[in-house]
Structures are given as C-alpha cells and as structure tokens.
C-alpha positions, 0 to 999 in steps of 0.5 A: 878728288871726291875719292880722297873721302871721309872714308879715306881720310880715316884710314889714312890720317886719322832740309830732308829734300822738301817732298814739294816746292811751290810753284815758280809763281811763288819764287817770282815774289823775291826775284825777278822773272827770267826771260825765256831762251829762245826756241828751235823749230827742231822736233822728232819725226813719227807718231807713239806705238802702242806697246800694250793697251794701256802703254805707249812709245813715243821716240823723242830726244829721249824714250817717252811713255805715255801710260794712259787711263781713259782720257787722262795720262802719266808721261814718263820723261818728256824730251822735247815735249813732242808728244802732246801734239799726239796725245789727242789722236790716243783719245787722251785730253789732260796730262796729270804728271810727267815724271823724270827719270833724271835730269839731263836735257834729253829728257826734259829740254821741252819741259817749258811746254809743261809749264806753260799749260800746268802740267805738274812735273815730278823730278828725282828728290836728289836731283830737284836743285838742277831742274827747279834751281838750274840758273844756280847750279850754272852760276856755281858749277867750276869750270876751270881746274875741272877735276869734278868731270861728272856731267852734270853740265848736261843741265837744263838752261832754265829753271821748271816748276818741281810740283813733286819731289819723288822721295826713293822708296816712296810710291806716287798713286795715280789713279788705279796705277801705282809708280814706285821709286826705286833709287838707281844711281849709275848714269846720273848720282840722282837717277831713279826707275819707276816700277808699276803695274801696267797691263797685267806686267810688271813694268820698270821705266828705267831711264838710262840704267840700261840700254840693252842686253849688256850695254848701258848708253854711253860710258862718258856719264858714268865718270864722276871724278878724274879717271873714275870708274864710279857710275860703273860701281852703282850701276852694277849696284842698281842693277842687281836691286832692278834684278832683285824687283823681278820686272816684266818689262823693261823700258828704257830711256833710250833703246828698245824694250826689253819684254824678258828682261830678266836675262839682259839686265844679268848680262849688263851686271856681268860686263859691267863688273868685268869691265870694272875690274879690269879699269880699277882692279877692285871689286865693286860694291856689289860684291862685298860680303860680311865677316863672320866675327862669331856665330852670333856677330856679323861685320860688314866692313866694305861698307862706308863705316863697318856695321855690325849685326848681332843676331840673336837666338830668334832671328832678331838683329841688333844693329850697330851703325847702317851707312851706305852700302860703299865708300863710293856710294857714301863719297860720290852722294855726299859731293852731289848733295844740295846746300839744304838736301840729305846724302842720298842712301840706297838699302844694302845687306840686309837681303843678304843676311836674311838670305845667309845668316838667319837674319829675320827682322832689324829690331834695333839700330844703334849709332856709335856716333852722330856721323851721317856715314854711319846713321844714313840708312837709320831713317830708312831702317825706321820707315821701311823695316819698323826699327826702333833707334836706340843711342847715347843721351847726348845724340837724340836732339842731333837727331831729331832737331839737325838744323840745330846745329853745326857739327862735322857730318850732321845727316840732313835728314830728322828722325824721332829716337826710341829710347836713350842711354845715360853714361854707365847705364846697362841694358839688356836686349834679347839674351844679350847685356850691355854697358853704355860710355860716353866716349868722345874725342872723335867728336862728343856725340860718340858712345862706347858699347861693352858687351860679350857675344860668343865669350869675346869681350867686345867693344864698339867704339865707332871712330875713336880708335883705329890699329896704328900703320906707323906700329908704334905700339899705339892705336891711331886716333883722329881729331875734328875740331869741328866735332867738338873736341876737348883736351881731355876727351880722347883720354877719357874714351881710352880709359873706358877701354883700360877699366874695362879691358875688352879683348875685341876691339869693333871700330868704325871703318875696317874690321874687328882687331884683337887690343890687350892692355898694353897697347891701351896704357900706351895710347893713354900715354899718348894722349896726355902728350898731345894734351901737353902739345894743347896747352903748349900751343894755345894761349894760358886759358884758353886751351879749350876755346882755341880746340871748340869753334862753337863755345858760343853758338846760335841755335837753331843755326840753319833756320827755316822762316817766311816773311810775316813769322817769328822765331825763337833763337837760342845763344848757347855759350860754355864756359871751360874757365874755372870762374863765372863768365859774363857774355854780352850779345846782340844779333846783327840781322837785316835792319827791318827786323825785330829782334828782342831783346837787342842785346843780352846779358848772360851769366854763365857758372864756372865750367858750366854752360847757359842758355838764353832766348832772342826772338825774331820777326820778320815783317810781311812782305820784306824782301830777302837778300836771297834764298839763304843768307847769313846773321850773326851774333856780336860777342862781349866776353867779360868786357873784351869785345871779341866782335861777331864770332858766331853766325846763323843760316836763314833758309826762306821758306818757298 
C-alpha cells in the first residue's frame, strides 16, 4: 500500500512538468495517427445563464464557465463540448482557452471538439500525462491485484493536445483577466481551482472540491489506496488554502454557485474533519502545529520529513529541510508523479509561523540532504518568497543538473544554489554560528549542522540517525544502497557527533531527542559490526563495489535530445582499490548513431575517480523506438569484461 512510504519506512525500518508540450501534429512524426472513437448523439438539454455580465453557466456533463470579453472567451472545463453550439447567440465568436479544473471525463470527454477547431487546452501540470498521454497511462494502468483503487480510471479514451501545462501557483493572463492556479488536491491528486477577477468579484472555479455548503461530490474519489481516507485529508487541506484566498464566489464543477462562500467552505472543513476522524482516528494534516524547541527554534515534525525553523532576533528564518506539508501529501503525490514529472508541493506552515511566532521572512532554506521529502518545497521557497539556498558542497549539481543523475529520491525538478559549504567550514547568519560536516551513510549527499540556540548544543542531522525502538542503547540507522553508500560512511557521520558532542539531536523525521556520549560510542560500536558483516558478506576486494551500483555511471543519465542534435555524455568511474584501475568502455545505442569515440580507455588512480567524455548525434529524421528508451555502457574492467553494467535514459524531445 502507498501508505507503506518513505516517511513509514524510516520510522520503522530504518523533467519539471514541461509548461508546454507540442501540439499532436508533432508527436504524429514518430507514431502513427490513432483513429477516433466513435461519437454518441448524446447532449445536454438548456442553453447558458448569465451569472453576471461577463460570466456564464452552462450545465453539461459537468458546470461550464464561459468567462467572456466582448467577442472572445475563456471556458472553464468543457464537458461534452455542448457549449459551442451557444457561444454564438452570447455575441461570442473564438475561444481562446478552455481550462481544466482535472481530468476526469465529465469534464473534458468533448475536448476532441477543441481539437478539431484549434482551441488551445490548458490542463493541470501534474495531471497532463493522463490528457495528453491517455493511451499510455491505459496501456500501464493494473487492473488485476488492484490495491491502487484511485480513480483515475475515470480517464479520457484518447489523447488531447495540451497547449498549456498549468504550473501551481503561476498565473495565465488573458487579456484584462488574470487566472491564478492554486493547487487543490482532494477529489483528483492533480486538481487545481482558478482564482480570477470576474465582474468586480473575486471568483474561484473550483472544479470539484466542493459541492455545496458541507458537501463534497461524491466519497468514491476521494480513496487513493485500500481503505483510505486520503482525499478527505487534502481536500480539508485545500480547503483551508481556497478559505485562506478569501473568494467572492464560488463556482463549482457540479452543484450551484456559492455567491457567499465563506460560511459553506468552513461548513465542508469541519464535516470533513470530523468525518476523518471518525474513519481513521487521526488528525488530518491541517491541524498539525509546530513544537516550540526553544525560543528561537521552531520544529514541525507532522510534516513528511520534520523541519526546522530558526527565527532570529529580526523576524528572519532559517530553514532547515521545507517537504510537503504531510506524510500523506508526500506519499499519495509521489505515487501519482509522471515517469518525467516532479512530486507535486502544496505551501504549508509558513502563514502559521508568521501568524504565531514572529515569523516575517524565509532568508535561508538549508537541505540536510538531497532527498525530494525533504527539499520539495525549496523551488517554491525560491519563487515565491525570494529565498536564498544554502548547502553542503557535494549537493549543488544534484540540485541544479538532476537528470544527471540516478540517485534515491532526486527531486525532478532543477533550482540554482546561492551559496555552498566545505567540510568544517564555519558560518554565521544573523546572531547565529554554525560548523558544516559532510555527513554520509544515509546517502553521500547529507551534511551535519552544529550550532547553539538558546544554550542547547544542537545538531541537525537529517536521516542519519534516529532513537532506537529496539532500546539497545544504540540509535537506529538506515542503509540505501541506492543513495550511495560506503562501508565506512556511517562511521564517519557518528564521529561527527562523538568529537562534537551536541546535547540535541534534530533528525529528519520525528521531533528533537535529547543524545549523550554513551549512546554515540555505542552506535560507533555498531557500525564497525555492520562493517565486518561488509567484508564477511562481499567478495575480498570488492566490498565497496558490492554496496555502490553506480561506481561506474553515465552522466547525464536521463537525457534530453531530438533527432538532427548532439550531446555530450560523460562515463564516470571510481576506484575503491588501493591501485590504479584500467576501464575500457563503448556505449551500446541505436546503430544510426554516432557515437565518438566507440570505445575508451580510462585510467583511473588508486582510490580515486576519472572522468572521460562520449559524444552522441543523432541523424535528422531518425525514428526513435519510443518516447524514452534506454542505452547502455560495455565495461572491461582491468581486462575482465563485466559486460553493460550501466545504462542511460533518453527523453525525445516533442
């Protein structure tokens, strides 16, 4: 079950959306055309009400909104397409958008009528694989051994031309009107309302979020998983972020208008939460409030991955790690996310702490490690709240070049670092001091942070080190090999903490716990059994080879290219061995390539790494074997050959 998360498993066990996509013409180059389903001779009865002089209602499969400028229009949602038969009695003659809400076929089953006469469609950012890529979500989605119940079987047939990927939180313009895209999860993972100026009101189109004053559609699309009750948690969610926009009026997807909303949607919250505590005897998401470590520290622990606010003496914070505002955010987006999309994020908190804390700007975001639970919300923390990002040295091209690489829990999404840190190096910020460490084990790009705030010695030390449920004396770790891992680096993060002895310990999940140095010799204790079990276990010499699927690597290794182009590839390779190394490669790619040189020799020093370049180019014109496809790198290590023990993605550009 998607419940089973990250998040879980921690406590237990120890391309960003592309804003455009071509139009179907282009995707016609490389695969057949699909012939059209055929069409019912169904259609809705009654003609659009005027809801104000600008704004319409057209009752279809679904609410339509025509929101009107003299002969021109935007339609909110489409249904079956009804609507343009009418458009002409309104005075109206082109359709510049239609806009989607979500995707379920009640409210975009006509958009082949769009199509057909060029009207550009905008969809969600996060749900435009199921409208301009249906056909392959069907040939993906499991049917049999169905545990995944989310209903997004209630997916269009064919695929639509997406003209526009509406981005959360961005604004599309249209003429005098502006359309602003708040994320509002709950009756779809991907849904969104549109919040604009229509007639002097302050209007939200709000899909199916709400129905009427305490009641929401239907209760069959709120269940993600088996027996969940997770649409019920975001939609209280988004619900209080719609509250929060303060809109004059309300127009859903299916029921009335609400022209005074503001009554009806706290009405909803509260059932809603009442009726999710009573399924799953929790609070939902919207109800989590941070922990006052000290005066100047501020935790938030109910979050996916625990962050930490340091708010100094102006009103400025320091964050340390900004995920989503859930374990059930976190979990439900990530299962949802495209093969080539980013985990979707929803702001949280931060109202809250300037509300109740002081709290006046987010100057510093800072990653205790390169994990998406715990950095998801930095892009945003940098668009929409002018945030610099500060981290550990070895994270910032994970950052900024993600398709680079093929690590545990990459956030898809690049954003640009302000400033980087060295091993030991120390910093101040406002009347705070810090001392950096590179801190792995978890996975290599972690660091370690030491500061005192309020007179407690403190260290955040993201997912390296967690209290023990077995109470052995020792803290709990984890181990990723995916991540990164060598045999000594989990010893080298707990000496961090031995030579430095902090009295608090602020880990990654869950809330700060007090650590002496006791507890720290032991767990160092245990460390170096797991690494004797290391050395037990793998092949002599080869202990750190058997822990890192990646010593040799393809970078980038989820490239991005279109027929007629060239690219460089690098083959990175690092030696554990105490003497040199001598790799021969060739890439193994489609044959109508070029590929120089075909092979290579690399030297590589004794515990060491090297580097060497490939490059690629692609003939105009070639036909590639899908959308994304697969090469791979031939390896000849010291004259063993190990055969294609690496590999790339190839993302077609279109």
């Amino acid at each position: 079950m998607a419940s089973a998360s990250r998040r879980g498993f921690l406590q237990t066990a120890g391309g960003v959306a592309a804003g455009t996509t071509a139009p179907a013409e282009a995707a016609a180059q490389t695969t057949p055309a699909a012939k059209p389903y055929r069409r019912t001779r169904f259609s809705p009865k009654g003609a659009p009400r005027k809801l104000s002089a600008n704004l319409w209602l057209f009752e279809d499969t679904c609410n339509v909104f025509v929101v009107q400028d003299g002969a021109r229009c935007v339609l909110v949602d489409f249904g079956s397409g009804k609507v343009l038969d009418h458009l002409g009695a309104m005075g109206i003659s082109q359709v510049d958008w239609i806009l989607h809400t979500h995707h379920h076929r009640d409210q975009c089953q006509g958009d082949h009528k769009a199509s057909a006469r060029r009207i550009p469609i905008a969809v969600p950012a996060h749900e435009k694989h199921l409208f301009a890529d249906a056909r392959n979500f069907w040939r993906n989605r499991r049917v049999f051994h169905l545990y995944y119940v989310r209903n997004d079987f209630n997916t269009l047939a064919e695929d639509v031309p997406v003209a526009n990927a509406l981005q959360d939180y961005s604004t599309l313009k249209w003429g005098r009107h502006s359309f602003f895209v708040l994320p509002t999860p709950g009756h779809t993972l991907g849904s969104i309302s549109l919040i604009a100026d229509i007639d002097g009101r302050k209007t939200a189109f709000t899909g199916d979020l709400i129905h009427s004053p305490g009641k929401i559609v239907n209760l069959f699309d709120t269940q993600v998983n088996y027996g969940g009750s997770e649409g019920i948690d975001l939609g209280i969610f988004s619900l209080a972020r719609l509250e929060e926009a303060k809109p004059e009026l309300v127009c859903p997807s299916h029921g009335d208008p609400l022209p005074d909303p503001a009554a009806g949607i706290r009405q909803t919250i509260e059932r809603l939460t009442d009726y999710y505590k009573f399924q799953t005897g929790n609070n939902p998401a919207e109800e989590g409030r941070p922990q006052v470590v000290s005066r100047h520290l501020l935790c938030h622990y109910t979050t996916t991955s625990s962050f930490y606010a340091i708010v100094s003496q102006s009103g400025k914070a320091l964050f340390i790690d900004y995920g989503s505002a859930s374990g059930m955010h976190f979990g439900n987006f990530e299962r949802a996310t495209a093969p080539t999309d980013r985990i979707r994020f929803q702001e949280h908190s931060i109202d809250r702490l300037k509300r109740d804390f002081g709290l006046k700007t987010v100057d510093v975001a800072m990653p205790s490690h390169m994990h998406d639970d715990h950095m998801n919300g930095f892009p945003h923390l940098k668009r929409h709240h002018a945030c610099k990002v500060w981290c550990y040295e070895n994270m910032v091209d994970v950052f900024q070049n993600p398709r680079g690489y093929n690590l545990g829990c990459i956030l898809g999404e690049p954003f640009r670092v302000d400033r980087a840190f060295k091993d030991g190096e120390r910093f101040s910020w406002e009347e705070f001091d810090f001392e950096i460490k590179h801190s792995p084990g978890h996975t290599e790009h972690q660091m370690a942070l030491f500061t005192t705030i309020d007179g407690r010695k403190i260290a955040f030390t993201g997912d390296a080190f967690f209290p023990n449920p077995r109470n052995d004396g020792t803290l709990r770790h984890n181990l990723i090999f995916r991540n990164h891992v060598e045999n000594d680096s989990h010893l080298k993060s707990v000496r961090n903490l031995i030579e430095r002895e902090p009295d608090t310990i602020c880990p990654g999940h869950g809330q700060p716990y007090p650590v002496d140095r006791s507890i720290l010799l032991a767990t160092e204790a245990k460390f170096r059994k797991q690494q004797s079990f290391f050395r037990d276990l793998l092949p002599d010499g080869e202990i750190d080879y058997g822990l890192d699927p990646s010593w040799v690597r393809l970078y980038p290794y989820q490239m991005l290219i279109a027929p007629g182009e060239s690219q460089k590839l690098e083959v990175h390779v690092r030696n554990y061995w105490a003497e040199p190394m001598k790799l021969e490669v060739a890439l193994t790619a489609p044959g109508e390539w070029t590929v120089s040189p075909e092979s290579m020799t690399i030297e590589v020093p004794p515990q060491g790494s090297a580097h060497r370049h490939i490059e690629i180019s692609i003939p105009r014109g070639w036909t590639a074997p899908g959308p994304r496809f697969a090469i791979a790198a031939d390896v000849v290590r010291n004259g063993k050959y190990l055969g294609q023990i690496t590999e790339a993605v190839v993302d077609m550009k279109g």
